[in-house]
FIROMAR-288976 format. One record per residue (C-alpha): residue number from 0; residue in one letter; x, y, z. Coordinates in Angstrom, 1 decimal, always signed. Example, Ala and Ser with C-alpha at 12.3 -4.5 7.8 and 13.67 -1.06 7.14 Angstrom:
REM residues 2
<0, a, <+12.3, -4.5, +7.8>>
<1, s, <+13.7, -1.1, +7.1>>
//
This chain:
REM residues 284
<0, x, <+104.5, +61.1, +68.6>>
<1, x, <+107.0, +59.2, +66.1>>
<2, x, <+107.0, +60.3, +62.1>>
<3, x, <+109.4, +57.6, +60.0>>
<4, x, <+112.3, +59.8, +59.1>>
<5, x, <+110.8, +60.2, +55.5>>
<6, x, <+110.2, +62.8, +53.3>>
<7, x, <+106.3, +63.1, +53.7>>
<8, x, <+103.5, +64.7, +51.5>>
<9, x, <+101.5, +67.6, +52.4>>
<10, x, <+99.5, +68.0, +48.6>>
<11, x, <+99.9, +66.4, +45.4>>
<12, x, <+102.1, +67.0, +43.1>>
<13, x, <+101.8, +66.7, +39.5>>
<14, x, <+103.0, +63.0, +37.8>>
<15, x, <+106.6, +63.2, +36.4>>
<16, x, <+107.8, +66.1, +38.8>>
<17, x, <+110.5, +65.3, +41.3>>
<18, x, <+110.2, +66.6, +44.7>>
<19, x, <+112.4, +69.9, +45.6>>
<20, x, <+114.4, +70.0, +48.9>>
<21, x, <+112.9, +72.0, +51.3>>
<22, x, <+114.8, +75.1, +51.4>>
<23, x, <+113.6, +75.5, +47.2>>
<24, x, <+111.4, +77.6, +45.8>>
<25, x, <+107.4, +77.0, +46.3>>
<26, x, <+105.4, +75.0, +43.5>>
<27, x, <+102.9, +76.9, +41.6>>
<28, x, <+99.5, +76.4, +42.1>>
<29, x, <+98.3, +73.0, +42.4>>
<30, x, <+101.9, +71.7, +43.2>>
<31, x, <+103.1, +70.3, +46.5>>
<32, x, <+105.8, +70.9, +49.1>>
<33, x, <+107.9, +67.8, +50.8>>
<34, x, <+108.5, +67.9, +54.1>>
<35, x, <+111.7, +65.9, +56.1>>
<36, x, <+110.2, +63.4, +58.8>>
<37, x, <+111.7, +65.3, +61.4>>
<38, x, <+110.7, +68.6, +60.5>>
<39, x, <+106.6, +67.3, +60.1>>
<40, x, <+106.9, +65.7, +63.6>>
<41, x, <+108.0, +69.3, +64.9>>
<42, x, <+104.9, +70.6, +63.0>>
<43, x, <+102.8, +68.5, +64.5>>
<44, x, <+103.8, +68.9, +67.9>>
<45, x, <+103.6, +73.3, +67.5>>
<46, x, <+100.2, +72.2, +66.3>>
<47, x, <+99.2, +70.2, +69.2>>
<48, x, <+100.9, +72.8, +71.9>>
<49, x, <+99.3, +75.3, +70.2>>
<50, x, <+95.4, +74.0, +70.7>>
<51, x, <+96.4, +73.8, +74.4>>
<52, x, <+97.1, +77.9, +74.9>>
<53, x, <+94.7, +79.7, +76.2>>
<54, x, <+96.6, +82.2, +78.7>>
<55, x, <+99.7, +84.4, +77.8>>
<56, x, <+101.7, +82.5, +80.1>>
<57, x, <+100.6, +79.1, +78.4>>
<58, x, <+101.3, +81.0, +75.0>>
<59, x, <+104.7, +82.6, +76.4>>
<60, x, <+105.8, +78.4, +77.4>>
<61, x, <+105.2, +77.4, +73.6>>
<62, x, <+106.3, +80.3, +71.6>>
<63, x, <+109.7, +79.9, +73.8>>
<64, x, <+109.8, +76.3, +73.7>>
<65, x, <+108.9, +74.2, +71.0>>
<66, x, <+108.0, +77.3, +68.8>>
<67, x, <+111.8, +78.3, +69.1>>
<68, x, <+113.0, +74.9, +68.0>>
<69, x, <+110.6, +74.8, +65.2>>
<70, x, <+111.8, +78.6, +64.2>>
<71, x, <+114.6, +79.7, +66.3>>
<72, x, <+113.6, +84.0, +66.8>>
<73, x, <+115.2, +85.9, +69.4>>
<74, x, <+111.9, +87.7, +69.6>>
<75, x, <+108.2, +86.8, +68.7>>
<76, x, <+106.6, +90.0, +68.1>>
<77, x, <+102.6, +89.8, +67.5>>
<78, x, <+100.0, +92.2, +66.5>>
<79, x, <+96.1, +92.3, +66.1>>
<80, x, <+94.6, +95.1, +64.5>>
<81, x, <+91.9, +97.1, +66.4>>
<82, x, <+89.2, +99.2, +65.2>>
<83, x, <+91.4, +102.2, +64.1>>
<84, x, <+93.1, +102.0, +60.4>>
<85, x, <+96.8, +101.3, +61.0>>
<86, x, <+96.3, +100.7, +65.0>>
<87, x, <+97.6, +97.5, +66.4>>
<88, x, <+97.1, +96.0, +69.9>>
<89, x, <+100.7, +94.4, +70.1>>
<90, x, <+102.8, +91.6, +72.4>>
<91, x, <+106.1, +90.8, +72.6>>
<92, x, <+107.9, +87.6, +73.8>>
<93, x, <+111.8, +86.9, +74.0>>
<94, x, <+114.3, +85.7, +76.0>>
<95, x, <+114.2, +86.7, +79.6>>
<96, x, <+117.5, +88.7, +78.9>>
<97, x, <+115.4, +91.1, +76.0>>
<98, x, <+113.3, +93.7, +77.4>>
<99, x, <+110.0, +92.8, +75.9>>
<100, x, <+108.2, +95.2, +76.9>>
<101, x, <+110.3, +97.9, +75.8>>
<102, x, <+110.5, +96.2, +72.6>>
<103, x, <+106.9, +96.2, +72.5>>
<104, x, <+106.7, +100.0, +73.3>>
<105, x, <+108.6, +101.1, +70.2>>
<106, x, <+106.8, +98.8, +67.8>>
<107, x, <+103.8, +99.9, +68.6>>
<108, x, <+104.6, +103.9, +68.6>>
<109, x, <+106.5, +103.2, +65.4>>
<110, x, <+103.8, +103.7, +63.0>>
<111, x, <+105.8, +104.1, +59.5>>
<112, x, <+107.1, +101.2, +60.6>>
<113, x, <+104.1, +99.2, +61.2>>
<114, x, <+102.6, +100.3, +57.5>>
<115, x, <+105.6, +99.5, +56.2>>
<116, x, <+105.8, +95.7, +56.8>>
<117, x, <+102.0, +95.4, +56.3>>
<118, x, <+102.8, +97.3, +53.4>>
<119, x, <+105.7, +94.6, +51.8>>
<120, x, <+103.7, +91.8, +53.1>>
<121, x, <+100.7, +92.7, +50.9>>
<122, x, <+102.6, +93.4, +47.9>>
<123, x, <+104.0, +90.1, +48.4>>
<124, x, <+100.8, +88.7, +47.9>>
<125, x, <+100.2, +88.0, +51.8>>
<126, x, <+103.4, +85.5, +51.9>>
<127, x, <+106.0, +85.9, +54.3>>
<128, x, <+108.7, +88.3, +54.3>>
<129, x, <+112.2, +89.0, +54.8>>
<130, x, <+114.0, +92.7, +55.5>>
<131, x, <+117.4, +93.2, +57.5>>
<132, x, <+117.3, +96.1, +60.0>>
<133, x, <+120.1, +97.4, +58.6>>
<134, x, <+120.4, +99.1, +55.4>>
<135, x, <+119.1, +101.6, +52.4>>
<136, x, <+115.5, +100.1, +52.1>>
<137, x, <+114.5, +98.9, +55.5>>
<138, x, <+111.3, +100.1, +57.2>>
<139, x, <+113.1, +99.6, +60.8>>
<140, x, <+114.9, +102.7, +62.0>>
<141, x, <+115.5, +104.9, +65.0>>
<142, x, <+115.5, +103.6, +68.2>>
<143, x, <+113.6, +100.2, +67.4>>
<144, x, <+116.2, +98.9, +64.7>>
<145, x, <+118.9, +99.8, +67.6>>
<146, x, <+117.1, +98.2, +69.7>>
<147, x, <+117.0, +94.8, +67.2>>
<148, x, <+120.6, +95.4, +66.4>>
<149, x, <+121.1, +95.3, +70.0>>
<150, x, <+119.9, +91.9, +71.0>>
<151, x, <+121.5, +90.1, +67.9>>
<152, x, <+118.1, +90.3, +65.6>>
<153, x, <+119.7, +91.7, +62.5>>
<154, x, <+116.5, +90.2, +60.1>>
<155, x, <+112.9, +90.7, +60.7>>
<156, x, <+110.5, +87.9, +59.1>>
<157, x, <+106.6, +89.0, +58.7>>
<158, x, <+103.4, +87.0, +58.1>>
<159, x, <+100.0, +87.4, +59.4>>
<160, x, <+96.8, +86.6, +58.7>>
<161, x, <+93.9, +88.7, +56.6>>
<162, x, <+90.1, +88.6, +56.3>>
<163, x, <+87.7, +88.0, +53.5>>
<164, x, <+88.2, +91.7, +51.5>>
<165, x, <+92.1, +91.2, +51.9>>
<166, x, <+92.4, +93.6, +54.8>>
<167, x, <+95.3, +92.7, +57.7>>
<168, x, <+94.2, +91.3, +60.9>>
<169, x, <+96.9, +90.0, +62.3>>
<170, x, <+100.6, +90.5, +62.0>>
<171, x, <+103.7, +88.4, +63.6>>
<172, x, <+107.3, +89.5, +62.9>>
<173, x, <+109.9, +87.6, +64.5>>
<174, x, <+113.7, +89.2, +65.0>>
<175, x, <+116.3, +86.6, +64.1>>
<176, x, <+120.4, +86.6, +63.4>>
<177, x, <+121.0, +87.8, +60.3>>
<178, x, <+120.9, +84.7, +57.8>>
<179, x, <+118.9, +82.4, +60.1>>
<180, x, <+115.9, +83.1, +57.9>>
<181, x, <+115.4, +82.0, +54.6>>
<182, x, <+112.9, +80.7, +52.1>>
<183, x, <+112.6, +76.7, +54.3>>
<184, x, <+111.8, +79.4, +57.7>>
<185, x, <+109.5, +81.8, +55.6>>
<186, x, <+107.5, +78.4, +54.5>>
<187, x, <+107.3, +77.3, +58.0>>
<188, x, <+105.9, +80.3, +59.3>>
<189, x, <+103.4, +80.5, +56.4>>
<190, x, <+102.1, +76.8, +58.1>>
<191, x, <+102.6, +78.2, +61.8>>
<192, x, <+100.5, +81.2, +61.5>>
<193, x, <+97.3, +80.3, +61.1>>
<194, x, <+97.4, +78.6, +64.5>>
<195, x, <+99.9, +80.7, +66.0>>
<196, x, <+96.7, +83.2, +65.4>>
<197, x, <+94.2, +81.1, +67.3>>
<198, x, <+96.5, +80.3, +70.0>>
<199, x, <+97.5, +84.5, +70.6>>
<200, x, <+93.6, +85.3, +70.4>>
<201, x, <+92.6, +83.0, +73.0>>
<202, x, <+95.2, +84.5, +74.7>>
<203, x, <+94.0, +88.1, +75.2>>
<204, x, <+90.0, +86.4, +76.1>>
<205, x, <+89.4, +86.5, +79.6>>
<206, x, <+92.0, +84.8, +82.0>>
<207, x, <+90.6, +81.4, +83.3>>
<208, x, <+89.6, +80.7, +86.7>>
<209, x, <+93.0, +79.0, +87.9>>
<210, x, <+95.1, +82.5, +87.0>>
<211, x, <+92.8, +84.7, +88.7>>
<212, x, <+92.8, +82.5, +91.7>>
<213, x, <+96.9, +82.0, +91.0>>
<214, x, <+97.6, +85.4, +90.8>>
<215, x, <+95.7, +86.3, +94.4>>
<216, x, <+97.8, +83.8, +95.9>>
<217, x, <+100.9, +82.9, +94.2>>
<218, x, <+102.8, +85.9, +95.8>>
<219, x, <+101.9, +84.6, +99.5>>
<220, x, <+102.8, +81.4, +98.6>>
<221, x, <+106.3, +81.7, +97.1>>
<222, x, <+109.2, +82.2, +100.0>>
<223, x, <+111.3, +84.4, +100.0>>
<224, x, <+114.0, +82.1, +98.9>>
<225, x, <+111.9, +80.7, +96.4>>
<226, x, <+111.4, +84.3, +94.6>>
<227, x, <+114.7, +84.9, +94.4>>
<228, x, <+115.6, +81.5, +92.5>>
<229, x, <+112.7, +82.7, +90.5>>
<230, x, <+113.9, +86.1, +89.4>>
<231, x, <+117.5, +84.5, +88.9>>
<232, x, <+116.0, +81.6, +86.5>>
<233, x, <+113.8, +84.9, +84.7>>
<234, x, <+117.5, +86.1, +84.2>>
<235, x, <+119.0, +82.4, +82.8>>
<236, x, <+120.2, +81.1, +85.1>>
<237, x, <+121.4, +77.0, +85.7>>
<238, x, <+120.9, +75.3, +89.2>>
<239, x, <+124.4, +75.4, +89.8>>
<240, x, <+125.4, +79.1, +88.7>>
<241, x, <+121.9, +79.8, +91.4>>
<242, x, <+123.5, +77.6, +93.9>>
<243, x, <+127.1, +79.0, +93.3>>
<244, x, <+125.2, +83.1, +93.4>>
<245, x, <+123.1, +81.8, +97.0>>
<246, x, <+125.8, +79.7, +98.3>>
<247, x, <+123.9, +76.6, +98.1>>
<248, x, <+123.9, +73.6, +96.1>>
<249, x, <+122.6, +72.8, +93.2>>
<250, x, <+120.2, +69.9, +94.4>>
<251, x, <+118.5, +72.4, +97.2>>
<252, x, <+118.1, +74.7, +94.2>>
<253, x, <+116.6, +71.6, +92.3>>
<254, x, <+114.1, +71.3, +95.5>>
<255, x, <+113.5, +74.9, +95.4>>
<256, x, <+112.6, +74.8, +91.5>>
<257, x, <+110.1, +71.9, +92.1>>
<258, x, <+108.4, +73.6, +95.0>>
<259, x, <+108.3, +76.3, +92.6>>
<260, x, <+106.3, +74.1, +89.8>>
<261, x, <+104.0, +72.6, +91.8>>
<262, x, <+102.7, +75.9, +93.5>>
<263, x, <+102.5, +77.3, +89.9>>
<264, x, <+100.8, +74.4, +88.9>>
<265, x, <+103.2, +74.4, +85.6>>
<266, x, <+105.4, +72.0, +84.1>>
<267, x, <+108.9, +73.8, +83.4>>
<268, x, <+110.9, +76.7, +84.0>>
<269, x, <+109.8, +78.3, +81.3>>
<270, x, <+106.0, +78.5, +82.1>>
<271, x, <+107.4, +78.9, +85.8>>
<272, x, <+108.7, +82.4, +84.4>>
<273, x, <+105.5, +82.8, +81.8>>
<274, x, <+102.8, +82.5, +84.7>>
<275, x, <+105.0, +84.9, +87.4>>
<276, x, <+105.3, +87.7, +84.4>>
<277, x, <+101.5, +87.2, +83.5>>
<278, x, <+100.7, +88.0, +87.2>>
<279, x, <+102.8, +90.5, +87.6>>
<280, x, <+104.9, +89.7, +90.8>>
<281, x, <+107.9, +88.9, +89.1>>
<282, x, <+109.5, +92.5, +87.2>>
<283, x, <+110.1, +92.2, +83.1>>
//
């Protein structure tokens, strides 16, 4: 997919009025926003991957691949709300080095927390927000904004989506290094979310056929060998610093990671590591 390296249109804007740069602030109602070439084609693409998720470890391949390019986040946290007032059904995705889970865990149980971001994106009008973890007036504390601080994310970002009487039904906050989010990344996410949304939903249906089946078998079919290179790519690992830890060279690693694909059925390490955490045979 090739986008001339233009500034293209996503509304109108009204005659006379000169197009901001990207990073300024949004036009008022019935204005327009201009976006780089570049940055629409990487738009487009999260679009397109997007509309192809419909497991956690298809969703857990996009949101760590072409999602992180789009908005680099050193976590993805995201939230649906359930029946209960103030009670959210919550997933966390990061880099293998994060404990997800255990970010996930104090999120959840954090429920001043939880009110208070739903609470500052509301009164921002349901556009996307920006609080540090550190300092006077954020709502992350405790052990969850030590947690944050520990991993690098010093700034939280948070936009969801809301139903017809203005109520919350979904929230996504993603952790970021402090000053890696600004009014260009809270515009993205506003144009992410809607199908970040859809794409997390479909998610949390009922897992297809192929992972069921996958996740009876995949175990069994991995080697021994071929787990290990597994659990040592979960942790970050090159093909050489594997080879050079195993004592083997980097090609039979590359052999092994192929091997690895194909009985998988994905198409890159990163869904490799997805589809093994989803069925639970590889440890968080």
């Amino acid at each position: 997919m090739q986008v001339d390296d233009t500034q293209v249109k996503i509304h109108t804007r009204p005659e006379g009025q000169h197009a901001p740069a990207l990073g300024a602030e949004r036009w008022s109602a019935g204005g327009a926003r201009l976006l780089d070439g570049r940055v629409l084609e990487s738009l487009l693409l999260n679009i397109d991957a997007s509309l192809r998720v419909y497991s956690r470890p298809q969703l857990f391949g996009w949101t760590q691949g072409l999602l992180q390019n789009f908005l680099p986040h050193e976590l993805l946290l995201c939230a649906v709300r359930e029946d209960r007032a103030l009670t959210y059904r919550v997933d966390c995705f990061a880099s293998p080095w994060i404990d997800s889970e255990r970010v996930r865990a104090l999120f959840q149980q954090d429920v001043e927390l939880v009110a208070g971001l739903v609470r500052r994106w509301v009164e921002s009008e349901f556009h996307p927000v920006v609080c540090n973890v550190q300092g006077a007036d954020t709502p992350a504390r405790g052990e969850f904004a030590a947690e944050l601080h520990g991993v690098g994310a010093d700034s939280l970002m948070v936009h969801g989506t809301y139903d017809s009487l203005g109520k919350p039904v979904s929230l996504f906050v993603l952790g970021a290094i402090a000053g890696d989010l600004g009014v260009e990344q809270r515009f993205l996410l506003e144009l992410i979310v809607p199908f970040l949304h859809l794409a997390w939903v479909r998610s949390q249906l009922a897992r297809p056929l192929e992972d069921i089946q996958a996740a009876a078998h995949a175990p069994d079919v991995l080697t021994v060998r071929e787990k290990e290179i597994l659990r040592w790519i979960h942790l970050g690992k090159s093909n050489f610093e594997i080879g050079t830890i195993l004592g083997i060279s980097p090609l039979t690693v590359k052999n092994h990671v192929q091997k690895i694909l194909r009985k998988l059925n994905v198409r890159n390490r990163t869904q490799a590591v997805g589809r093994a955490l989803a069925l639970r045979f590889l440890d968080p």
